[in-house]
N, CA, C and O atoms as a MOPAC input file, in Angstrom:
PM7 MOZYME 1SCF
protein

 N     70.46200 1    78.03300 1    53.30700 1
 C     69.27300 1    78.45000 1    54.01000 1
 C     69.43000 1    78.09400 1    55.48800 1
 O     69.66200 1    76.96400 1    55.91600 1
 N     69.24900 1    79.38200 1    56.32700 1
 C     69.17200 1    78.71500 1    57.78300 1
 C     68.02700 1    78.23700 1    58.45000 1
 O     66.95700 1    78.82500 1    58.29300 1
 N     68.12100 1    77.16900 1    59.22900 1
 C     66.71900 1    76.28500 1    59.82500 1
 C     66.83100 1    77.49800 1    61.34400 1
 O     67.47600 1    78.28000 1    62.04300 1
 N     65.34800 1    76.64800 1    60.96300 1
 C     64.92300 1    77.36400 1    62.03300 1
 C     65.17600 1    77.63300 1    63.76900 1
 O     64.84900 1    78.64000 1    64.39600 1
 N     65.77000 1    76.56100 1    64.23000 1
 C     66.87000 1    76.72900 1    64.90700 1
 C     67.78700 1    77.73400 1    65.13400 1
 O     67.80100 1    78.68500 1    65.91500 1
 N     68.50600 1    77.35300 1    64.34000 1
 C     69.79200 1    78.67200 1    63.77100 1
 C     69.25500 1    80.20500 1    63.69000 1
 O     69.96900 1    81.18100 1    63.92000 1
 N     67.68800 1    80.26700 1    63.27500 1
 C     66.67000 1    81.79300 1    63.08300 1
 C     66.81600 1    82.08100 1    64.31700 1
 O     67.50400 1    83.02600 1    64.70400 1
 N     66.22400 1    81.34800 1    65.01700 1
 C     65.99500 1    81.32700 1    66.63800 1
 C     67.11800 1    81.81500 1    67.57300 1
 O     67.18000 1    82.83700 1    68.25500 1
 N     67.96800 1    80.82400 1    67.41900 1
 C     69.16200 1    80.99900 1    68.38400 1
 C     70.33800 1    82.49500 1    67.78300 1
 O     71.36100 1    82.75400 1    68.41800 1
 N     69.91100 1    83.34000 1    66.45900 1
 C     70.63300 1    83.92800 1    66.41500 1
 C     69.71400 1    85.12600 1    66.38900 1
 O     70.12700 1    86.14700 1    65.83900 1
 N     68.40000 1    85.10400 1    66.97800 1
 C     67.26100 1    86.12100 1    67.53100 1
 C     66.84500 1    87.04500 1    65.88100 1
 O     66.72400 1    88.26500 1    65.76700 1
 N     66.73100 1    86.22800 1    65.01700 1
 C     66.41600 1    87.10600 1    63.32000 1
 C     65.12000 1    87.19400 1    63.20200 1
 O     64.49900 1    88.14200 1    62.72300 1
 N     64.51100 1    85.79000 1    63.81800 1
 C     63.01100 1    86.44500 1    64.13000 1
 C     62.67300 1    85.59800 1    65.45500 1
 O     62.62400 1    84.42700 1    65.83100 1
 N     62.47000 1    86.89300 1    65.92800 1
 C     62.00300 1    85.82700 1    67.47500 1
 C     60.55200 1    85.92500 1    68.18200 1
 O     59.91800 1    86.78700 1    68.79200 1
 N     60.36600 1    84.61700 1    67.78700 1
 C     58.56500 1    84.82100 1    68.39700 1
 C     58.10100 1    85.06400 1    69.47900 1
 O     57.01500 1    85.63800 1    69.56200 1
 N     58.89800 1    84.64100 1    70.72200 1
 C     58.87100 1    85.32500 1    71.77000 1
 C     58.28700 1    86.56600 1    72.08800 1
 O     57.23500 1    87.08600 1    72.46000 1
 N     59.84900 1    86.88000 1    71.66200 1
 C     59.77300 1    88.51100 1    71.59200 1
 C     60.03100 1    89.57800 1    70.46300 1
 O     60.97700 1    90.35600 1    70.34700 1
 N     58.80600 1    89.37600 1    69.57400 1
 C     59.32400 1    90.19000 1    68.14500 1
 C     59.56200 1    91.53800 1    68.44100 1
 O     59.89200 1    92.21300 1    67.46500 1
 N     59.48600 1    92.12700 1    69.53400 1
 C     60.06200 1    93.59900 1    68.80400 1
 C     60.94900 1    93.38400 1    69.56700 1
 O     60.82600 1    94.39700 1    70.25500 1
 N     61.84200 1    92.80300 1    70.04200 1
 C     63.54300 1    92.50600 1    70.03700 1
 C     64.89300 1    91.96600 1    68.68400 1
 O     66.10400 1    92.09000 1    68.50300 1
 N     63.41300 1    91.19100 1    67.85200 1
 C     64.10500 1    90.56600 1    67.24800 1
 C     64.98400 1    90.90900 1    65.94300 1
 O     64.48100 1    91.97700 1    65.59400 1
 N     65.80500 1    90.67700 1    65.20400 1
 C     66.71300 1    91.16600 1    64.40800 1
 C     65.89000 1    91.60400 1    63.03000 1
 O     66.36400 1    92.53400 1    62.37600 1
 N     65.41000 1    91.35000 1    62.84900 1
 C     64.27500 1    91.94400 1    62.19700 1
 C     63.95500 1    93.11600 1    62.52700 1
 O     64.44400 1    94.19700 1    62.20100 1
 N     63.19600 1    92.88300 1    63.12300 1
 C     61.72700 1    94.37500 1    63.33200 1
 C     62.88800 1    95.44900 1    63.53900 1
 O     62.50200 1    96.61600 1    63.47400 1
 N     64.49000 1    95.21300 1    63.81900 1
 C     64.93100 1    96.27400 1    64.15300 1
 C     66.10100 1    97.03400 1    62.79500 1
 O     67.10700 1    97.74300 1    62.82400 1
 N     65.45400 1    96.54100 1    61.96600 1
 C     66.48200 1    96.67400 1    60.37300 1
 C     65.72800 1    96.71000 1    59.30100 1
 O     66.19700 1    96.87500 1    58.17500 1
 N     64.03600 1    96.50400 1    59.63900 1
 C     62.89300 1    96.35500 1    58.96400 1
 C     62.32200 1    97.99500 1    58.82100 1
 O     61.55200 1    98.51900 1    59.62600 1
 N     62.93300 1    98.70500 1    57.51300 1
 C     62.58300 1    99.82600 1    57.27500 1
 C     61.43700 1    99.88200 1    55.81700 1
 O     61.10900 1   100.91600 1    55.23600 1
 N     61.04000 1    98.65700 1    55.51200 1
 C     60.57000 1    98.42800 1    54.38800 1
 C     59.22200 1    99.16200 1    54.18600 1
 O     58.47800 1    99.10500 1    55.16500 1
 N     58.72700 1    99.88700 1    53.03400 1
 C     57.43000 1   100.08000 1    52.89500 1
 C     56.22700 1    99.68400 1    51.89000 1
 O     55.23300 1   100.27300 1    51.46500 1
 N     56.94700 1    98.06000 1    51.66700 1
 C     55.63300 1    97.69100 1    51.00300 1
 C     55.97100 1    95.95600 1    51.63100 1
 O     57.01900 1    95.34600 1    51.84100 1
 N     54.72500 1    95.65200 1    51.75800 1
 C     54.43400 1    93.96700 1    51.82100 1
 C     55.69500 1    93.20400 1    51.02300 1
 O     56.51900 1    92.49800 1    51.60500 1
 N     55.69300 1    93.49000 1    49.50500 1
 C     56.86000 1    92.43000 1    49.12200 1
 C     58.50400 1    93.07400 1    49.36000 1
 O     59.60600 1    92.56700 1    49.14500 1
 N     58.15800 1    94.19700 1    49.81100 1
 C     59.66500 1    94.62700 1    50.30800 1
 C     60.31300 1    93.74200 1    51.17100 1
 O     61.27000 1    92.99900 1    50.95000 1
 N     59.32300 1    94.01700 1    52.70500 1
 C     59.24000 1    93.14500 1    53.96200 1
 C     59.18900 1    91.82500 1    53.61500 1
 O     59.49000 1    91.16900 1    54.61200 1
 N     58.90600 1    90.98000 1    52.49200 1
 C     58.73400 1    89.70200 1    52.01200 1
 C     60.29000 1    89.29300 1    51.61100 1
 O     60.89800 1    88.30800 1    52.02800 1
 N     60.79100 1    90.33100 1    50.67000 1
 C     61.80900 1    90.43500 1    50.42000 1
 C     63.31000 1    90.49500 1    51.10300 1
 O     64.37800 1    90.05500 1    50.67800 1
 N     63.00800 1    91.17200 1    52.26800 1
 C     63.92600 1    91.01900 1    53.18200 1
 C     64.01500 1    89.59200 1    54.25700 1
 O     64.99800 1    88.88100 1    54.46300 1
 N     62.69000 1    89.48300 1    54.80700 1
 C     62.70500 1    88.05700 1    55.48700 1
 C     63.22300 1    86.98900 1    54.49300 1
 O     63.97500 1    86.19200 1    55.05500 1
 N     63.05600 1    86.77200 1    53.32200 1
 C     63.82700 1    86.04400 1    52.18100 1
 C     65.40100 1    86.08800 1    52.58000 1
 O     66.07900 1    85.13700 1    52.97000 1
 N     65.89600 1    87.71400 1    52.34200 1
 C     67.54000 1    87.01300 1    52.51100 1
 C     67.77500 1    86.74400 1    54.01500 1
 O     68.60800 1    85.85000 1    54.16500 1
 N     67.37700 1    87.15900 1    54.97400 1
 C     67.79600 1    86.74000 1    56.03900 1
 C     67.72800 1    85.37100 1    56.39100 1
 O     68.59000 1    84.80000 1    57.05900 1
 N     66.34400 1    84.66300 1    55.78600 1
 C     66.47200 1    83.41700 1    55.84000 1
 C     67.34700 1    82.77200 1    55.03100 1
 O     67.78300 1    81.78300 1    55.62100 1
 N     67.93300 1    82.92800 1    53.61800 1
 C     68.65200 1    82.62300 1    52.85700 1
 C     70.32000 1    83.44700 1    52.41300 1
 O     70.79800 1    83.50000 1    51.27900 1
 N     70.75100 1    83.84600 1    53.31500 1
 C     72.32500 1    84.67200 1    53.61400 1
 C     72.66800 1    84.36100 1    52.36600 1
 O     72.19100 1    83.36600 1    51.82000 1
 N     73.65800 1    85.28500 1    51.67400 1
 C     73.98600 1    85.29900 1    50.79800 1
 C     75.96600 1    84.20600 1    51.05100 1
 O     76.97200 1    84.33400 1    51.75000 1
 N     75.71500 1    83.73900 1    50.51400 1
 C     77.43500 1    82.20700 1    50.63800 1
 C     78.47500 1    82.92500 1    49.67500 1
 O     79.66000 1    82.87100 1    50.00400 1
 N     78.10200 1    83.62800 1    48.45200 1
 C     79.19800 1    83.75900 1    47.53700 1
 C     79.88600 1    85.10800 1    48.24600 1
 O     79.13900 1    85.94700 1    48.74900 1
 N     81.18500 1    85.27100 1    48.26700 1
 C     81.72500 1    86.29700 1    48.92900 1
 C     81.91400 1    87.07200 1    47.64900 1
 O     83.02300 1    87.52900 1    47.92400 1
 N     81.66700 1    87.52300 1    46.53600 1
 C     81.79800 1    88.45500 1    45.39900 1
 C     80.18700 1    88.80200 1    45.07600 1
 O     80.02900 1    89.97600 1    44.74200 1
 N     79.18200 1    88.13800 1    45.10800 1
 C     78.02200 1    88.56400 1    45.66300 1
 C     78.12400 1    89.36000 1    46.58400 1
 O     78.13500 1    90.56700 1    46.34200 1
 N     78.19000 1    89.03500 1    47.44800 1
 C     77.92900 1    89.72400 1    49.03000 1
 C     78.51600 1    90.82700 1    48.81300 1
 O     77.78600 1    91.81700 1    48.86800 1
 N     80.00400 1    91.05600 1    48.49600 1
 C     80.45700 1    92.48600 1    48.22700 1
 C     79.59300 1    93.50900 1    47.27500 1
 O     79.54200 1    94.70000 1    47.58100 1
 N     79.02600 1    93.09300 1    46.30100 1
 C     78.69300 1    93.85800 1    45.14400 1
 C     77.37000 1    93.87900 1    45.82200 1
 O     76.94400 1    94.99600 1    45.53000 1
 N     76.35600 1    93.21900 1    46.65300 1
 C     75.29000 1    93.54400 1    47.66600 1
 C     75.66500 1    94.66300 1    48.20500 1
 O     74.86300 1    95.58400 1    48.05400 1
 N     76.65700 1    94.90500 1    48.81000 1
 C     76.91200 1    95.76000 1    49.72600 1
 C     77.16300 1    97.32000 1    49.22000 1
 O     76.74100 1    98.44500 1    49.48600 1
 N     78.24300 1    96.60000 1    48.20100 1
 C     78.10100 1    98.12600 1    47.27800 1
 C     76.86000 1    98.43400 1    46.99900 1
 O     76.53800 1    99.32000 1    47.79100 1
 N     76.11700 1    98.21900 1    46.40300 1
 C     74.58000 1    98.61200 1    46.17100 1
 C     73.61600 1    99.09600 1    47.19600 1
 O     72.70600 1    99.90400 1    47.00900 1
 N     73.86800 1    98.62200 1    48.07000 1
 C     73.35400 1    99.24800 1    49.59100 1
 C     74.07500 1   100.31000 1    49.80300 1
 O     73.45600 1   101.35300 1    50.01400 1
 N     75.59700 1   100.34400 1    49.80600 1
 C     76.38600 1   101.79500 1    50.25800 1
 C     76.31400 1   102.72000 1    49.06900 1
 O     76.72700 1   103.87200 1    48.94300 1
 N     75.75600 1   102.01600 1    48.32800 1
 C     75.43700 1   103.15200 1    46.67100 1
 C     74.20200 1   104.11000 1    46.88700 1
 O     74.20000 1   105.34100 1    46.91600 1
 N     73.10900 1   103.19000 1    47.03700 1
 C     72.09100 1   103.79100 1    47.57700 1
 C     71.90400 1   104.94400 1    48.64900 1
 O     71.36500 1   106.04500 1    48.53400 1
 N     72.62200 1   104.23700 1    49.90400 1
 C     72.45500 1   104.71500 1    51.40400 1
 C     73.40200 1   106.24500 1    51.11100 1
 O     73.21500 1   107.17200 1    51.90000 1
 N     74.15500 1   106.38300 1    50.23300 1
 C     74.75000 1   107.68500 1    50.09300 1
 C     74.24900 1   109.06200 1    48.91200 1
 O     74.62500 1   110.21600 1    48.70800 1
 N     72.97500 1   107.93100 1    48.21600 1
 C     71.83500 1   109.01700 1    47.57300 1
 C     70.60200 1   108.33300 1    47.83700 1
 O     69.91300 1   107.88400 1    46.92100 1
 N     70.31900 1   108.24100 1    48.95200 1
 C     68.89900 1   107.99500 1    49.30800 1
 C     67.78400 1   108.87100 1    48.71600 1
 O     66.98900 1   108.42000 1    47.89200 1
 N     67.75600 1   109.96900 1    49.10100 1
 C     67.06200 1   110.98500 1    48.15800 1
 C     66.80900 1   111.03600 1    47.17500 1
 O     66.16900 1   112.04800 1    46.89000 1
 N     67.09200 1   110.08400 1    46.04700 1
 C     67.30100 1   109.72200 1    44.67700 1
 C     66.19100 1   108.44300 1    45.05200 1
 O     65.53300 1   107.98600 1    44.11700 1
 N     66.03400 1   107.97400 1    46.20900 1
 C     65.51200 1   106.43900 1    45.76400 1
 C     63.86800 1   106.67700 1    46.99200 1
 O     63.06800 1   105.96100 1    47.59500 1
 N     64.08500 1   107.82500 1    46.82200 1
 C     62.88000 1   107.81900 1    48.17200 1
 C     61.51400 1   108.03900 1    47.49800 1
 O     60.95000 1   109.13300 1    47.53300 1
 N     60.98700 1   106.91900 1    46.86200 1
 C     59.83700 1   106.69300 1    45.83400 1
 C     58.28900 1   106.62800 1    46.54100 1
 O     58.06200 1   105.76600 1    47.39000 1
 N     57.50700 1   107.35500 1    46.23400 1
 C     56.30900 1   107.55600 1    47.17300 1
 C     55.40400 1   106.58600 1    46.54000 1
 O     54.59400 1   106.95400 1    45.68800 1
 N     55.52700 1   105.12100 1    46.99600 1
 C     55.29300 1   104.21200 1    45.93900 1
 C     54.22900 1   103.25800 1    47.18700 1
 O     54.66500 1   102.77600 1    48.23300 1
 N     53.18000 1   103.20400 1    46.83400 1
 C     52.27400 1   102.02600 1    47.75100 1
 C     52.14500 1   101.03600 1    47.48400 1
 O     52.30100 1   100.55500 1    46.36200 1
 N     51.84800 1   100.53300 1    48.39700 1
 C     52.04600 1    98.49800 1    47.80100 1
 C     51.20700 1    98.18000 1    46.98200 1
 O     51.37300 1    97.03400 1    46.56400 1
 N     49.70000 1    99.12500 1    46.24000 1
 C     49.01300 1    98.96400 1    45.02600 1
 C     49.77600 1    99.37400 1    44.14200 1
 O     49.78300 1    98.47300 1    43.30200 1
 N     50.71800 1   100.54400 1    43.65800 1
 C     51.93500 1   100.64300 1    43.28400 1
 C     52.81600 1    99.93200 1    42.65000 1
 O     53.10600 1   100.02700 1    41.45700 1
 N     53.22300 1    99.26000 1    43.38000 1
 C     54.43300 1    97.95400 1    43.69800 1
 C     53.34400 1    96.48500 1    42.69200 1
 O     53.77800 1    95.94600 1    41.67400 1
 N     52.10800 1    96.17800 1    43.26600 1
 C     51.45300 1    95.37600 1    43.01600 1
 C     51.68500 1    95.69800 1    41.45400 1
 O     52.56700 1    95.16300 1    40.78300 1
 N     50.77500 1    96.64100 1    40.97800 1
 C     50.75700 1    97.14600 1    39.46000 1
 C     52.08300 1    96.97600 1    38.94900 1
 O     52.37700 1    96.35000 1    37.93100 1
 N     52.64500 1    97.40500 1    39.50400 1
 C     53.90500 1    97.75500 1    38.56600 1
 C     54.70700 1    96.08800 1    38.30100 1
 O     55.41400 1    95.83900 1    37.32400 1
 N     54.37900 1    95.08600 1    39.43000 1
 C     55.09000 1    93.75200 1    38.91200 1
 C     54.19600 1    92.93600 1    38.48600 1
 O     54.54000 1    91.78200 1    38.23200 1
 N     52.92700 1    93.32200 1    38.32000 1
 C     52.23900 1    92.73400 1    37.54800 1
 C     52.44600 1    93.11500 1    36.25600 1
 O     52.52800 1    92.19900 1    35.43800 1
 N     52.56600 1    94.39800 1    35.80900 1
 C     53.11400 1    94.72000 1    34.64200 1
 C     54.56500 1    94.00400 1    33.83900 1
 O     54.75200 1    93.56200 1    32.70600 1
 N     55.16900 1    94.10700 1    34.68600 1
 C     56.59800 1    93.49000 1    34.53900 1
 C     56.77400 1    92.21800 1    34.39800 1
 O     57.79100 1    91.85100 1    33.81100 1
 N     55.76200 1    91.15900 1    34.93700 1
 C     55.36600 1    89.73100 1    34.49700 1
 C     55.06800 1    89.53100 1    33.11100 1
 O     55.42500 1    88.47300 1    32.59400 1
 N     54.50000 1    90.34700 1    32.47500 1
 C     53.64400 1    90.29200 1    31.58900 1
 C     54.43900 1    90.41700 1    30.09600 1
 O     54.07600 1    90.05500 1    28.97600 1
 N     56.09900 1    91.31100 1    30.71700 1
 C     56.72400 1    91.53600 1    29.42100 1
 C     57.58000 1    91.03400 1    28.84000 1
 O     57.90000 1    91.45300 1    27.72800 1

């Protein structure tokens, strides 16, 4: 996990100036726990290098059928649906 320091000095979220910061500019998310979800790994980088690859594949899996994943899904949506998924 990086301290906050390290957030700072490598501009991932910068309070200063948030719409500079490494964030807001990679932040394509459209629901609350998406955006929750992402500030998560940035604060917590992924260490295992066979993780990280198979992350990546999954991102370059996606990013080459996006159209397949472009879900018209609202964060009441999202809410329902992992509340459901708790439950089973």
């Amino acid at each position: 996990m990086l301290d906050l320091q390290s957030l700072g000095d490598l501009g991932i979220f910068d309070q200063l100036h948030p719409d500079r910061a490494l964030f807001k500019l990679i932040d394509h998310t459209r629901t609350d726990n998406g955006m929750e979800r992402l500030k998560q790994r940035l604060k917590e980088p992924i260490a295992d290098r066979e993780r990280l690859r198979e992350t990546q594949a999954a991102i370059r899996y996606i990013g080459q059928r996006i159209e397949k994943f472009d879900l018209p899904l609202s964060n009441d949506d999202v809410y329902y649906l992992e509340k459901y998924r708790i439950r089973q």
